[in-house]
C-alpha positions in Angstrom: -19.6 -11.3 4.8 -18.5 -7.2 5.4 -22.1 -6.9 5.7 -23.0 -9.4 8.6 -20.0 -8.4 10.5 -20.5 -4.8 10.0 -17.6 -3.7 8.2 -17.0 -2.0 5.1 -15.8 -3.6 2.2 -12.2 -1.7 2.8 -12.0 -2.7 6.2 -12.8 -6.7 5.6 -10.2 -6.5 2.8 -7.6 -5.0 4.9 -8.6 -7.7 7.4 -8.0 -10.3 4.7 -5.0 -9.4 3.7 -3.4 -9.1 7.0 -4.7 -12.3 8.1 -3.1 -13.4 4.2 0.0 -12.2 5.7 0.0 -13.3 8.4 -0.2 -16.7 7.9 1.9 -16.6 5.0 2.4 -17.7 1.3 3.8 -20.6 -0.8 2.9 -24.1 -1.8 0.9 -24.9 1.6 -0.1 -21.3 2.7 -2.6 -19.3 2.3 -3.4 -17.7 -1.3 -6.1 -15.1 -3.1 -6.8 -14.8 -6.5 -9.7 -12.7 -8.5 -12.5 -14.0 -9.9 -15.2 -12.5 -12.1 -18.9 -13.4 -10.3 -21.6 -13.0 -12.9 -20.5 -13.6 -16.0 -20.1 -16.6 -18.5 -17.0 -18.2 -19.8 -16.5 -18.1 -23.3 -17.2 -22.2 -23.7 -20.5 -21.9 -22.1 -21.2 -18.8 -24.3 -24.6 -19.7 -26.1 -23.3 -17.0 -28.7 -19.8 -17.6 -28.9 -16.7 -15.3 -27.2 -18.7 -12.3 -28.5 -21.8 -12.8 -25.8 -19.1 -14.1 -22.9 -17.5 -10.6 -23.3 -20.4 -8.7 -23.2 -21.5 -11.1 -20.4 -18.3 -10.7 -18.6 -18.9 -6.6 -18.8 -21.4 -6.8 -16.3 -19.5 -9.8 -13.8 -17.9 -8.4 -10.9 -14.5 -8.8 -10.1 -14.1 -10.9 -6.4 -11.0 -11.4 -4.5 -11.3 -15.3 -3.5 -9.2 -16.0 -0.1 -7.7 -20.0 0.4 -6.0 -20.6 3.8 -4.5 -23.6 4.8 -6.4 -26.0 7.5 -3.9 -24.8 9.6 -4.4 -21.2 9.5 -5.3 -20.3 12.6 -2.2 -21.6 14.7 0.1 -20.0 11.9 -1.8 -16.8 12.6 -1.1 -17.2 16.4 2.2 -17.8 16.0 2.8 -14.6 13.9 1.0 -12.2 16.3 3.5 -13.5 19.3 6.1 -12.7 16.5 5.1 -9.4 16.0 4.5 -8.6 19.7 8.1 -10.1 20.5 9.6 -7.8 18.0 7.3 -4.6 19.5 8.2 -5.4 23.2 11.8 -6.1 22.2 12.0 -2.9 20.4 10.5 -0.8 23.4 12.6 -2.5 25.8 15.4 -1.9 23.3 14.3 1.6 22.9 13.9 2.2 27.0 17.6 0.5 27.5 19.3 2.9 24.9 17.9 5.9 26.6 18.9 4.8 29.9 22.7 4.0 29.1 22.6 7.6 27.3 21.4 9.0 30.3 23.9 7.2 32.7 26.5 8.0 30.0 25.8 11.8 30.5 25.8 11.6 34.4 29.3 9.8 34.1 30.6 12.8 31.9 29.2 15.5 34.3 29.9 13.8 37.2 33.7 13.0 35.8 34.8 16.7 34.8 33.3 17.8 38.0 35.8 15.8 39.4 38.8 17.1 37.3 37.4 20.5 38.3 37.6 19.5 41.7 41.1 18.0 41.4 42.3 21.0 39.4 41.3 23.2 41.8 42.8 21.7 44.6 46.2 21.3 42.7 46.0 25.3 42.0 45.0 25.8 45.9 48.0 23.8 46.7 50.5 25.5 44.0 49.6 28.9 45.0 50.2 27.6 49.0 53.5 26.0 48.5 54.5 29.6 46.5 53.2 31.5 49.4 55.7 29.7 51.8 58.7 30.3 49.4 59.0 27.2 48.3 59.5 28.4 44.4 62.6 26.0 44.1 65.4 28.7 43.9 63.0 31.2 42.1 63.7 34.6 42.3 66.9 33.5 44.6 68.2 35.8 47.3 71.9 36.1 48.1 
């Protein structure tokens, strides 16, 4: 099958596994177990377990996939899983940066304020003493 589509036997693995996971495990989902391809079992040994082991030397060991009938609408419903979960976490991701920047604007833009307003109040202190208005400080007769 990697041969026909034209993928290497890594790659079709990796593709069967994540298909495996994707639509999922348990009693009616989707299951892989190895096999050996090649070899003979020991019952149908013509020489006993001694010729079925040296016979199953030379088998190759073969992942064999089972997916439920229903596989491919489990599948479908995974992937729009996953790409909720992606374009929730980039809108997620997007929102956070936004309220930090917001955040940080409100902070500037509030001590410029108090700046501003402590300003003023020193403008207006320094004024008021200028006019002799210090309240009986420094009193003359």
């Amino acid at each position: 099958l990697a041969s026909e589509l034209g993928l290497s036997v890594e790659d079709a693995t990796r593709e069967l596994c994540g298909l495996l996971s994707a639509v999922g495990g348990g009693e009616n989902g989707a299951s892989f177990e190895f096999e050996r391809v090649g070899g003979l079992s020991a019952d149908s040994a013509p020489g006993g377990d001694s010729a079925a082991k040296a016979s199953n030397n030379n088998a190759t060991m073969t992942m064999v996939f089972t997916f439920p009938h229903n596989f491919e609408a489990r599948a479908r419903r995974h992937r729009r899983k996953v790409d909720f979960r992606r374009k929730f976490q980039s809108f997620s991701v997007g929102f956070i940066k936004v309220v930090k920047i917001v955040t940080a604007f409100g902070l500037i833009i509030s001590l410029a304020v108090l700046i501003i307003a402590g300003i003023c109040l020193l403008a207006a202190a320094i004024v008021a003493l200028a006019r002799g208005g210090g309240g009986g400080v420094g009193g003359g007769g």
